[in-house]
DOZALO-166809 format. One record per residue (C-alpha): residue number from 1; chain; x, y, z. Coordinates in nm, 3 decimals. Each point is the difference from the previous one (the first is absolute). Layout:
+-----+---+---------+---------+---------+
!   k ! c !      xx !      yy !      zz !
+-----+---+---------+---------+---------+
! NUM ! A !       X !       Y !       Z !
...
+-----+---+---------+---------+---------+
***
This chain:
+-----+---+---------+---------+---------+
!   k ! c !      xx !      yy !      zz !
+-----+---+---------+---------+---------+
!   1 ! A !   0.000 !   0.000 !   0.000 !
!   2 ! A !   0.108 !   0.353 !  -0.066 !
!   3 ! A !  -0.088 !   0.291 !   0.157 !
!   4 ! A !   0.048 !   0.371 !  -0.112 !
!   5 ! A !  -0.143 !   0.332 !   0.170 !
!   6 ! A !  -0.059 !   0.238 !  -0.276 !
!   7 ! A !   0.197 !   0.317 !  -0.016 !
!   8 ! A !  -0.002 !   0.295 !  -0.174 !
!   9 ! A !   0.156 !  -0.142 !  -0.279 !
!  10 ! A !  -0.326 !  -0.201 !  -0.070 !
!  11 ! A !  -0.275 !   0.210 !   0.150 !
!  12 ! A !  -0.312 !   0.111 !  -0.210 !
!  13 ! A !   0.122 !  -0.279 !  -0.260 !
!  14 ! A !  -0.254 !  -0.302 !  -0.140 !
!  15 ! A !   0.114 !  -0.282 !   0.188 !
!  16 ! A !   0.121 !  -0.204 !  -0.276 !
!  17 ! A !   0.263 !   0.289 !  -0.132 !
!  18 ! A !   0.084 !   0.021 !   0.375 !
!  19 ! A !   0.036 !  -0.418 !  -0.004 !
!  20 ! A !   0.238 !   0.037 !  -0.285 !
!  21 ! A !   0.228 !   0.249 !   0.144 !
!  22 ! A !   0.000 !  -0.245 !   0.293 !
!  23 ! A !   0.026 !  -0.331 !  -0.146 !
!  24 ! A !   0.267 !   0.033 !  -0.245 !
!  25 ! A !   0.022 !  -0.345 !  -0.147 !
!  26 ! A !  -0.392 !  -0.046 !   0.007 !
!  27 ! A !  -0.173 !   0.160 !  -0.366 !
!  28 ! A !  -0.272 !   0.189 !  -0.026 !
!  29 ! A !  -0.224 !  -0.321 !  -0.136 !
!  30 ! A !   0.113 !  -0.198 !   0.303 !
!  31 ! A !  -0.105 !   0.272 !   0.282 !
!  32 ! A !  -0.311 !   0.023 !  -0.155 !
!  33 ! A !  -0.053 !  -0.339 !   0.001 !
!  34 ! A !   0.091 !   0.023 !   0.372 !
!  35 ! A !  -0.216 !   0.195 !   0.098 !
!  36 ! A !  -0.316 !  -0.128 !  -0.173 !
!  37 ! A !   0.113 !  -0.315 !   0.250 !
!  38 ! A !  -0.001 !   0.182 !   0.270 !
!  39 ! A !   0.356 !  -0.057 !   0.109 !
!  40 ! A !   0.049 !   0.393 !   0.028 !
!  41 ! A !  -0.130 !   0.151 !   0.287 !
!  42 ! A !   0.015 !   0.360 !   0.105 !
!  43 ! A !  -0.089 !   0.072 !   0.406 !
!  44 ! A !  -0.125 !  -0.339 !  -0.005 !
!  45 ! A !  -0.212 !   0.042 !  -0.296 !
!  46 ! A !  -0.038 !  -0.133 !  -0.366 !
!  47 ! A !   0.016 !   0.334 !  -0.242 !
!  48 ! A !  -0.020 !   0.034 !  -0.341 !
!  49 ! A !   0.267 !   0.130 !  -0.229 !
!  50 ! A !  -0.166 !   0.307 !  -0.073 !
!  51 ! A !   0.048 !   0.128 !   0.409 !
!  52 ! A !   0.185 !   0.278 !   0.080 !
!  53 ! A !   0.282 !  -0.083 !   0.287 !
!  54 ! A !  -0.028 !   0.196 !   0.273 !
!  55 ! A !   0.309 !   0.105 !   0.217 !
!  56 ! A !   0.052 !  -0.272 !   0.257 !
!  57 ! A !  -0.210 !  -0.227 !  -0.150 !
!  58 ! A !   0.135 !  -0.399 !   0.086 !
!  59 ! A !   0.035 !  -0.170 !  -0.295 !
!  60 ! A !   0.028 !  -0.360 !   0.010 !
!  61 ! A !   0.103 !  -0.245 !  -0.275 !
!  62 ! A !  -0.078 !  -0.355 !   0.097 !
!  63 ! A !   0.124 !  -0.336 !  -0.082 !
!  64 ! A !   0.155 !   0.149 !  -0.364 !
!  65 ! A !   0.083 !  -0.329 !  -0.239 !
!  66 ! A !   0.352 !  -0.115 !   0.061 !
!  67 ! A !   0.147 !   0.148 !  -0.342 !
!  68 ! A !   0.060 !   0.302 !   0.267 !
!  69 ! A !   0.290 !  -0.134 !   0.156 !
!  70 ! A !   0.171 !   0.069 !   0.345 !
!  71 ! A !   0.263 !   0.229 !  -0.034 !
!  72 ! A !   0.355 !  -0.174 !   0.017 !
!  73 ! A !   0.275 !   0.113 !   0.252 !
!  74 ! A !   0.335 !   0.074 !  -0.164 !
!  75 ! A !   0.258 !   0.132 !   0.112 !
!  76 ! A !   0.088 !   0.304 !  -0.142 !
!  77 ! A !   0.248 !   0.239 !   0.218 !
!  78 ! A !  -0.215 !   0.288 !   0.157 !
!  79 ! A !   0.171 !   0.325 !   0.123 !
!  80 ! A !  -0.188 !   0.058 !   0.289 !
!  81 ! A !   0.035 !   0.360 !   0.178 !
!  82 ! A !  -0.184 !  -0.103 !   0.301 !
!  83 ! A !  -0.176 !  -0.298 !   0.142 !
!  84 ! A !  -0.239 !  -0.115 !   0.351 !
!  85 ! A !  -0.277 !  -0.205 !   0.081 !
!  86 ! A !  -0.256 !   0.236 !  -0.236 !
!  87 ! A !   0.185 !   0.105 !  -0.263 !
!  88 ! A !   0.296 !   0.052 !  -0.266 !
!  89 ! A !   0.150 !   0.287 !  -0.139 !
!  90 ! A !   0.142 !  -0.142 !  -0.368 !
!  91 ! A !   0.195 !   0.170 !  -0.235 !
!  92 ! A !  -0.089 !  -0.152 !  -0.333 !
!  93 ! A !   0.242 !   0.018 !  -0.288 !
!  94 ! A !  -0.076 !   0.108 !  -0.355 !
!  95 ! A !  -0.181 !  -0.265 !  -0.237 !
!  96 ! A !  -0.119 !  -0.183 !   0.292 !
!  97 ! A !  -0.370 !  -0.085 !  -0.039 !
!  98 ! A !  -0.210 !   0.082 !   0.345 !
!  99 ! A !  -0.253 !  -0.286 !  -0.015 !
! 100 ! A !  -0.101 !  -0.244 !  -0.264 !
! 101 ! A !  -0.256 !   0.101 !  -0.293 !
! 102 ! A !  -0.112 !  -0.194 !  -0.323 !
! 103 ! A !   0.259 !  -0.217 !  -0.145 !
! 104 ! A !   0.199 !   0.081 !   0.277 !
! 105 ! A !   0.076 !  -0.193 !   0.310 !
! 106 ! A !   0.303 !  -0.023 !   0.134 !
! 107 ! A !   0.278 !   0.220 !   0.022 !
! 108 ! A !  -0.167 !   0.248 !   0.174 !
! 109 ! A !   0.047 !   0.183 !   0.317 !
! 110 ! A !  -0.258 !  -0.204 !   0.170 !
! 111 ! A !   0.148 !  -0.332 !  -0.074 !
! 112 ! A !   0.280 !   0.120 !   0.190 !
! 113 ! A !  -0.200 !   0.136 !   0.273 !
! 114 ! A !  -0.156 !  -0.369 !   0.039 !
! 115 ! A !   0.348 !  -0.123 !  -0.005 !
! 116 ! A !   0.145 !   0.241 !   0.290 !
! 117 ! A !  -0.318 !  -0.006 !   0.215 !
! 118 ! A !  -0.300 !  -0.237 !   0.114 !
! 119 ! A !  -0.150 !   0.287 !   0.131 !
! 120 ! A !  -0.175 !   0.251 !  -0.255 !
! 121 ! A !  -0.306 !   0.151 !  -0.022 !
! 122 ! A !  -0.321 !  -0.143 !  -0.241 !
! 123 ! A !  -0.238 !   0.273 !  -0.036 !
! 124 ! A !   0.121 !   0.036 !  -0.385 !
! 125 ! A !  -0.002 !  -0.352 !  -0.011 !
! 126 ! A !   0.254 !  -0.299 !  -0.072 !
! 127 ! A !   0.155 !   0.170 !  -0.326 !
! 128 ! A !   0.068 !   0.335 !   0.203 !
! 129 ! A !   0.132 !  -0.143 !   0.356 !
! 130 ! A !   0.067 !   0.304 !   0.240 !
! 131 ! A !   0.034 !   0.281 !  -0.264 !
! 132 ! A !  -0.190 !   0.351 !   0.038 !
! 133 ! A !   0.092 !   0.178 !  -0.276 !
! 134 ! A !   0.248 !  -0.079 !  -0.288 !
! 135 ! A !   0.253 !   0.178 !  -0.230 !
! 136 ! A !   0.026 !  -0.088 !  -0.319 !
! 137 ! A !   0.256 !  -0.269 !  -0.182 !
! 138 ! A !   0.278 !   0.260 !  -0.117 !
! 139 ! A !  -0.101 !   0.241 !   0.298 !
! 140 ! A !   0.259 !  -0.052 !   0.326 !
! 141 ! A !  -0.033 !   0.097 !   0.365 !
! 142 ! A !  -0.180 !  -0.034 !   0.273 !
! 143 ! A !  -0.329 !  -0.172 !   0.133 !
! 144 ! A !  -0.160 !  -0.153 !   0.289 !
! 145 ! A !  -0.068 !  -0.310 !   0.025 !
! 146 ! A !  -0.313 !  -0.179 !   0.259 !
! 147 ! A !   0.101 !  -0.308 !   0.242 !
! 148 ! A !  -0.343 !  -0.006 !   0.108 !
! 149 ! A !  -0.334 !   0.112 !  -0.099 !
! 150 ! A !  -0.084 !   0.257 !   0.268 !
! 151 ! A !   0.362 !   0.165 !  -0.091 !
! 152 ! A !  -0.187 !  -0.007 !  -0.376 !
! 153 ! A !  -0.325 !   0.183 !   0.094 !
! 154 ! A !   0.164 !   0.262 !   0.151 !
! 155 ! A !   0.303 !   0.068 !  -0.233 !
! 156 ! A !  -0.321 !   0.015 !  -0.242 !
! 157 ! A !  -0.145 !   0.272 !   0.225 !
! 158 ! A !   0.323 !   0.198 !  -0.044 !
! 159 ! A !   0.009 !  -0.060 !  -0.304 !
! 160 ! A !  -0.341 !   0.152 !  -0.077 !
! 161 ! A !   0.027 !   0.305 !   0.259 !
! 162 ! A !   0.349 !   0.060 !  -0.114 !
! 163 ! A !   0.209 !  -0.050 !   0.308 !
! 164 ! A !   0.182 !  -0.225 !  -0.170 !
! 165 ! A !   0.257 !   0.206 !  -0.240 !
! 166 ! A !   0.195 !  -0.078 !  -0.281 !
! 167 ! A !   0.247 !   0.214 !  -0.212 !
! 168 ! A !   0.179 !  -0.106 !  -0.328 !
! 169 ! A !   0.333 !   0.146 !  -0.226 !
! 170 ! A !  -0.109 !   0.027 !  -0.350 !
! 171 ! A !   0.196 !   0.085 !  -0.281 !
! 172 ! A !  -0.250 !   0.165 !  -0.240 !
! 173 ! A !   0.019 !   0.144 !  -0.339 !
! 174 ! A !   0.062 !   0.347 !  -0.064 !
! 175 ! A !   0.088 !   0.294 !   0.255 !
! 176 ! A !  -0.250 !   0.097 !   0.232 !
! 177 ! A !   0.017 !   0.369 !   0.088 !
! 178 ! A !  -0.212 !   0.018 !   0.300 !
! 179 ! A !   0.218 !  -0.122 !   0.337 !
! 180 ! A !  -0.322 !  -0.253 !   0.088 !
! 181 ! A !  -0.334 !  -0.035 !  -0.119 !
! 182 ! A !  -0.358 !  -0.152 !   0.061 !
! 183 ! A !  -0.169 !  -0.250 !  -0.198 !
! 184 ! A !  -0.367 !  -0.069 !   0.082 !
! 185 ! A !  -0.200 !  -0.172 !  -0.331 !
! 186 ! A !  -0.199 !  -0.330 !   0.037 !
! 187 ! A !   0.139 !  -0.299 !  -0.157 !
! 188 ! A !  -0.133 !  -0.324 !  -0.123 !
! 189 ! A !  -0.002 !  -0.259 !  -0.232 !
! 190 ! A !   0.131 !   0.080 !  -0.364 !
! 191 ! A !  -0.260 !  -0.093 !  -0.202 !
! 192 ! A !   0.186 !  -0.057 !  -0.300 !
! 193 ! A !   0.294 !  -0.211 !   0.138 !
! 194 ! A !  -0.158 !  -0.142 !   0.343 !
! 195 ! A !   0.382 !  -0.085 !   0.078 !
! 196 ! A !   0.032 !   0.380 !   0.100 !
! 197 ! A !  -0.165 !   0.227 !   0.207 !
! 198 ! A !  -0.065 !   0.369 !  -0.102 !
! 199 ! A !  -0.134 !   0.358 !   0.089 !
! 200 ! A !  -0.352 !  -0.031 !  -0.015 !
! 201 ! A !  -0.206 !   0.301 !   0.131 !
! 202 ! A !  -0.361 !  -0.143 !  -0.027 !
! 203 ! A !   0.031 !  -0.365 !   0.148 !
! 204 ! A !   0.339 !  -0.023 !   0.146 !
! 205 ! A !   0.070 !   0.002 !   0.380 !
! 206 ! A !   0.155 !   0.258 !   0.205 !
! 207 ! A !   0.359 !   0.009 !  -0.040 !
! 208 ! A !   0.264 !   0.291 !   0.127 !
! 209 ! A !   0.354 !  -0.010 !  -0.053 !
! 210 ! A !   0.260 !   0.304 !   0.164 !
! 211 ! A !   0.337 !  -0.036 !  -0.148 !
! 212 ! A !   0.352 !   0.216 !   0.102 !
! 213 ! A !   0.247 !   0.043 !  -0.273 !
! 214 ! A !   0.373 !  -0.102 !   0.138 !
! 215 ! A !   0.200 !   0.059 !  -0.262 !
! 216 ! A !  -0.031 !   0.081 !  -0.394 !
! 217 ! A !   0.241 !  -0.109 !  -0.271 !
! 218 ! A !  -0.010 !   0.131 !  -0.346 !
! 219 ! A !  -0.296 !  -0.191 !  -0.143 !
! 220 ! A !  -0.112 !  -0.202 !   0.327 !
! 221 ! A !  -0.128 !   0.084 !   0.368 !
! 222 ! A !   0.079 !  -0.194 !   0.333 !
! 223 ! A !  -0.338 !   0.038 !   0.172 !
! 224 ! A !  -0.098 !  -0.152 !   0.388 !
! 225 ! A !  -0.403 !  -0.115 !  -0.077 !
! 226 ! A !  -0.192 !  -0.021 !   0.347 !
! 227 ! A !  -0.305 !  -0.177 !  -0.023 !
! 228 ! A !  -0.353 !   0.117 !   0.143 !
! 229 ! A !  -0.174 !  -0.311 !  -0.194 !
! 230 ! A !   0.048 !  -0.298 !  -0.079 !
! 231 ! A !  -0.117 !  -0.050 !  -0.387 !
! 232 ! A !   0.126 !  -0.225 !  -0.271 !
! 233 ! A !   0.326 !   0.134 !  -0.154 !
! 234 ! A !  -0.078 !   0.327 !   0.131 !
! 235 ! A !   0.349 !   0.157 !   0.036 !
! 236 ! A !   0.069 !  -0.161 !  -0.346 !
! 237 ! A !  -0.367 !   0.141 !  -0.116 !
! 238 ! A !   0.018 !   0.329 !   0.174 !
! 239 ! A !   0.382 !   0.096 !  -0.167 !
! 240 ! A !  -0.112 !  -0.121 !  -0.313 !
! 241 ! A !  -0.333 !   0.235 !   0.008 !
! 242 ! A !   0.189 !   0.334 !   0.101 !
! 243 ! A !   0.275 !  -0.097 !  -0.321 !
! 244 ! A !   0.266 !  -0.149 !   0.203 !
! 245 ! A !   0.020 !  -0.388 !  -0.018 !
! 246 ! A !   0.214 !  -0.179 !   0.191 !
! 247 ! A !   0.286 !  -0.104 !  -0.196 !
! 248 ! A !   0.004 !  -0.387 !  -0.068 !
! 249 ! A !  -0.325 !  -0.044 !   0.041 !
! 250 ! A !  -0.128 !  -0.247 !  -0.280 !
! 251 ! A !  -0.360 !   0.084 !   0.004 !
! 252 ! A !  -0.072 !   0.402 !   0.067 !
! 253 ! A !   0.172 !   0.296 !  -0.191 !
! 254 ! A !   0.174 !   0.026 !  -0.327 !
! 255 ! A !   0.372 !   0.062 !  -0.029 !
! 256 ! A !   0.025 !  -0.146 !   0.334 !
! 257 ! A !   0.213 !  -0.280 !  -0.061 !
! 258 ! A !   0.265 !   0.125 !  -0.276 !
! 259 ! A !   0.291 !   0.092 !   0.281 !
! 260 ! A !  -0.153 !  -0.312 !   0.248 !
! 261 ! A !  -0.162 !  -0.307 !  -0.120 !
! 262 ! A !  -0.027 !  -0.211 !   0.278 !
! 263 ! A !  -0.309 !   0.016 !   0.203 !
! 264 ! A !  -0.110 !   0.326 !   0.207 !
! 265 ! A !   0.233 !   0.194 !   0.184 !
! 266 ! A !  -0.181 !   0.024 !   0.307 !
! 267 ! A !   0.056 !  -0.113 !   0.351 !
! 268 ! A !  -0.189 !   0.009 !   0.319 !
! 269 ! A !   0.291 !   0.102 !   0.265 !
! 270 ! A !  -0.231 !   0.136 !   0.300 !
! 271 ! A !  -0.271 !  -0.185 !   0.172 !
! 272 ! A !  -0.168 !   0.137 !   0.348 !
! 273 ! A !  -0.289 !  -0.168 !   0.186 !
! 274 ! A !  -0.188 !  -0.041 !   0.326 !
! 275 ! A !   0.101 !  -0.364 !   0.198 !
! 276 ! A !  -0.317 !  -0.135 !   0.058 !
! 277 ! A !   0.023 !  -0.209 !   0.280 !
! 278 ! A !   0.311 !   0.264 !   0.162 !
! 279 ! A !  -0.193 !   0.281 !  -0.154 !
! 280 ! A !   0.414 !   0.114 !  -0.048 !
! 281 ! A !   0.069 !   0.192 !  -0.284 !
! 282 ! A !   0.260 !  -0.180 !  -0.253 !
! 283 ! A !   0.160 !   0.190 !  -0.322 !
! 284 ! A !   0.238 !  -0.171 !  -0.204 !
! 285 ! A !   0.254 !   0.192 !  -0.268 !
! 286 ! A !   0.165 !  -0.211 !  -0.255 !
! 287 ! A !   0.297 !   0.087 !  -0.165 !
! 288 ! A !  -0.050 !  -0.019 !  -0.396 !
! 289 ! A !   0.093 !  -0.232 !  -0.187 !
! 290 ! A !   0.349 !  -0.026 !  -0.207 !
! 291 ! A !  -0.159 !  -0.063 !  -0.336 !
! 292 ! A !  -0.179 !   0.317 !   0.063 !
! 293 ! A !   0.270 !   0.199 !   0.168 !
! 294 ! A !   0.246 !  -0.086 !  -0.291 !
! 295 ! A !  -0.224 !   0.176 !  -0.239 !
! 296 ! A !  -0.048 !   0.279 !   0.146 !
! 297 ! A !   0.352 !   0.035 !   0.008 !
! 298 ! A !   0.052 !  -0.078 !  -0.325 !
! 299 ! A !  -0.230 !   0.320 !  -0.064 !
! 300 ! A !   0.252 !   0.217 !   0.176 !
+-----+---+---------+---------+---------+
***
């Protein structure tokens, strides 16, 4: 059985789109079929796919057939910043994968996470063992990871109120004249390549970026992105909107990738939160990384 409490990732979606951004391996055709069976239940309750998920609402996925295998332990090294009885502090490298997805199930960060520790949290269910929120493959840095699921519910809470803080480097095309900005436009699903998210003013959901310019080169800008939400892309999104992609990134911007070509350079170096059992607060600052270092140096 898997159980998921719906976010505001999901919330105000039908419940089969919402399904499909939680079962990753499962198609459209099979959730369906799922929950015409009644094997989806949401606060105890058969729904159809046409109901809008509410915030909160428990979403349970019961007795799946097997093709949905359980996720295998492996042992891939983890740097972890920080570690105790509730949670982890990880920095994940570029071009590792956070959690499995379609055609893709091991390798990831979870199967390590399996691998290092018995004790995770399931509210995302068995694919997604202990993780809150995710960066993506060629995005490095920090995240937290949940040893239990009351650690879960309220690193969710932070999450949501924004106690819990998170600030990037990006190197991003062009020079930016102002010394820091604000970026508040909606985003959501691109609905001409649904592998990429985009500005979308009518239907998207709220989504604010403020960004500090470190240092500009000739034809680039180091930038430090803080994040008020938590969207989709949204650093990659946001740059890309106001005519500064981040450099490397394959999918948003043009003449992003003709000085860097491999994968966004972006990091996550600065992570604060609330302890909640200690109610302590933590902040972790991560050097970055060499790859990224070197270029800028190379820009010099």
């Amino acid at each position: 059985m898997n159980k998921f409490v719906a976010d505001k990732r999901i919330e105000n979606l039908r419940l089969d789109k919402a399904l499909s951004e939680l079962l990753l391996d499962v198609s459209r055709t099979k959730i369906k079929t799922y929950l015409d069976e009644g094997l989806i239940l949401v606060n105890d309750q058969p729904q159809k796919a046409s109901y809008k998920v509410q915030e909160n609402d428990v979403i349970f996925v019961n007795d799946l057939p097997k093709e949905e295998t359980d996720l295998n332990a492996e042992n891939i090294p983890l740097d972890i910043v920080y570690e105790d009885d509730d949670l982890m502090v990880i920095n994940k490298p570029k071009g590792l994968v956070v959690h499995p997805g379609a055609g893709n199930k091991s390798g990831t960060l979870a199967n390590g996470l399996k691998f290092h520790s018995d004790n995770l949290s399931t509210i995302n269910g068995d694919f997604r063992p202990g993780i809150v929120h995710r960066l993506d493959k060629d995005t490095a840095g920090l995240l937290v990871v949940a040893k239990n699921d009351f650690t879960h519910v309220k690193l969710q809470e932070q999450l949501v109120d924004h106690t819990l803080s998170r600030k990037y480097y990006a190197l991003v095309l062009g020079v930016i004249s102002e010394d820091n900005g604000q970026i508040i436009a909606p985003i959501g699903r691109d609905k001409q390549n649904r592998q990429k998210m985009a500005v979308d003013l009518r239907n998207g959901k709220e989504a604010e970026t403020r960004f500090k310019v470190l240092k500009r080169f000739s034809n680039t800008t180091l930038v430090e992105c803080i994040l008020k939400t938590g969207r989709t892309h949204q650093i990659r999104v946001h740059m890309n909107y106001i005519g500064h992609p981040v450099i490397g990134d394959p999918l948003y911007g043009k003449g992003n990738r003709t000085i860097y070509d491999d994968g966004q350079l972006l990091y996550a170096h600065y992570i604060k939160f609330i302890h909640p059992r200690t109610k302590k607060a933590l902040d972790f600052d991560s050097p970055m990384p060499s790859y990224f270092e070197n270029f800028l140096k190379d820009l010099k």
